[in-house]
N, C-alpha and C positions, 0 to 999 in steps of 0.2 A: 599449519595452525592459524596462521593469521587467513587464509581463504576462508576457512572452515567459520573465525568470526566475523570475516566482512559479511560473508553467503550469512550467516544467522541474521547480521544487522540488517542485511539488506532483505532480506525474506522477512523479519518484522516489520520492518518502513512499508516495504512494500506491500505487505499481507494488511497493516493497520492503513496504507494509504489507497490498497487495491481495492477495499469494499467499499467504496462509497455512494452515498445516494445521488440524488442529480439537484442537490440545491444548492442554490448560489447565493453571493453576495451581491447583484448588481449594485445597491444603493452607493459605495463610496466609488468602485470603479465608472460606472457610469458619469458620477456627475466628474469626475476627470475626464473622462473622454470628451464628454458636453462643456468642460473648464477651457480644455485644448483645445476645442475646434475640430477635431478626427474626423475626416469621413468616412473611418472603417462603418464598413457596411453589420458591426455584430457592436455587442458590447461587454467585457470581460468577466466572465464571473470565478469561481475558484478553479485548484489547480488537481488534478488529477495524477495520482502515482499509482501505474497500473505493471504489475506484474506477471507476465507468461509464466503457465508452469508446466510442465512434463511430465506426466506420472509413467510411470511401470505398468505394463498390461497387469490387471485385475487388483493394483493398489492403489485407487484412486480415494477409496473408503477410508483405509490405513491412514493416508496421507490428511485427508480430512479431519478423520478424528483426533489425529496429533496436533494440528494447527488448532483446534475447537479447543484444546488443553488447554494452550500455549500463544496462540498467537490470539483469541478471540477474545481474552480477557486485557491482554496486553491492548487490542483497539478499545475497546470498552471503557478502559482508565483516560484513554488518549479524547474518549468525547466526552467523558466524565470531566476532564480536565480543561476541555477546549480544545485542545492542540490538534484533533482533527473535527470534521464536520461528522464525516461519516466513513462509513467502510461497506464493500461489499464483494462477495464471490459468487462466480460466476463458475457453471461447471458444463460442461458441454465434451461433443465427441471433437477427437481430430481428427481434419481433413485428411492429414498426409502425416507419414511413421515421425515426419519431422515437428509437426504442428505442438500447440500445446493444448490443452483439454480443462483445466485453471486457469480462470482468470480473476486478481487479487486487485481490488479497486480498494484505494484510499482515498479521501477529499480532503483536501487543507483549504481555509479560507484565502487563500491567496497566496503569492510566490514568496515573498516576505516568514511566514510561516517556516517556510524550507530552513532560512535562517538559524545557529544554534540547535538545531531539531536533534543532535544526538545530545545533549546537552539536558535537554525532557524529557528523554524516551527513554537516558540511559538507568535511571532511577526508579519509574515504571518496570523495564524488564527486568531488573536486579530484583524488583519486591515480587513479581509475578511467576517469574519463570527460575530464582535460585540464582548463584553464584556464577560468575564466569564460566568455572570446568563444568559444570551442572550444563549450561548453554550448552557449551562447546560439543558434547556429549548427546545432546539433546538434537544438534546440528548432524553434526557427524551420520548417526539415525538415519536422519532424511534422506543425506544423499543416496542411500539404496532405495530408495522408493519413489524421490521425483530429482527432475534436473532443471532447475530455472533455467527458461529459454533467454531472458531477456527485461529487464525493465524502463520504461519509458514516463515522460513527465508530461503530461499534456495541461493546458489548458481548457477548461470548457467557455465556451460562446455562445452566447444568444443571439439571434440576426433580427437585424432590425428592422 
């Protein structure tokens, strides 16, 4: 039970932090770097939460169209509100039976952002997506039709 709600929390973070565009804040990280002295050779801009997914041979459509329910409005409110920049998916073939074939970008304007972040999101997905067991339920679903591989926090950088 408690899997079933982290994999949901974490499949909406990740699904509202996977889709995102490629724009940045440089203006306040930068003049910190130029504040500090840095001789990093880039200059920081926001933070990227990108999620691997795994579908099931010939449900990757399935899998789509339940997220476009569910997960597409829940990002939607998140840049309606600010709390992300952007969002974006990625759909392609896998390499190997292990690979993933989704990939769920979210952009937050910086690491700070991360902060509290179920704290905003948890009152978003309650309006959006229904009650706890309603999620849970909704969760549960999925796992026959894809398997998150993995999700990772990246920074993006511009070089200078």
């Amino acid at each position: 039970m408690m899997n079933t709600k982290i994999l949901t929390i974490v499949a909406l973070c990740l699904g509202l932090a996977g889709l995102c565009s490629a724009q940045t804040s440089p203006t306040s990280t930068t003049t910190m770097t130029t504040t500090r002295g840095s001789n990093a050779p880039y200059t920081e801009g926001g933070v990227w939460v990108l999620t691997m997914i795994k579908t099931k041979a010939g449900l990757s459509d399935d899998y789509l169209k339940s997220i476009s329910q569910t997960v597409k409005p829940v990002y939607e409110e998140e840049k309606k509100q600010k709390i992300i920049l952007d969002y974006k998916i990625l759909n392609g073939d896998a390499t190997t039976p292990q690979d993933f074939s989704i990939l769920i970008m979210v952009q937050y304007p910086n690491m700070a952002a991360l902060d509290s972040l179920r704290d905003k999101m948890d009152p978003i997905i309650e309006k959006v997506m229904g009650p706890e067991d309603q999620r849970r339920a909704t969760a549960v679903k999925r796992l026959d039709i894809r398997e998150i591989l993995g999700t990772k926090t990246m920074r993006e950088i511009t070089l200078k």
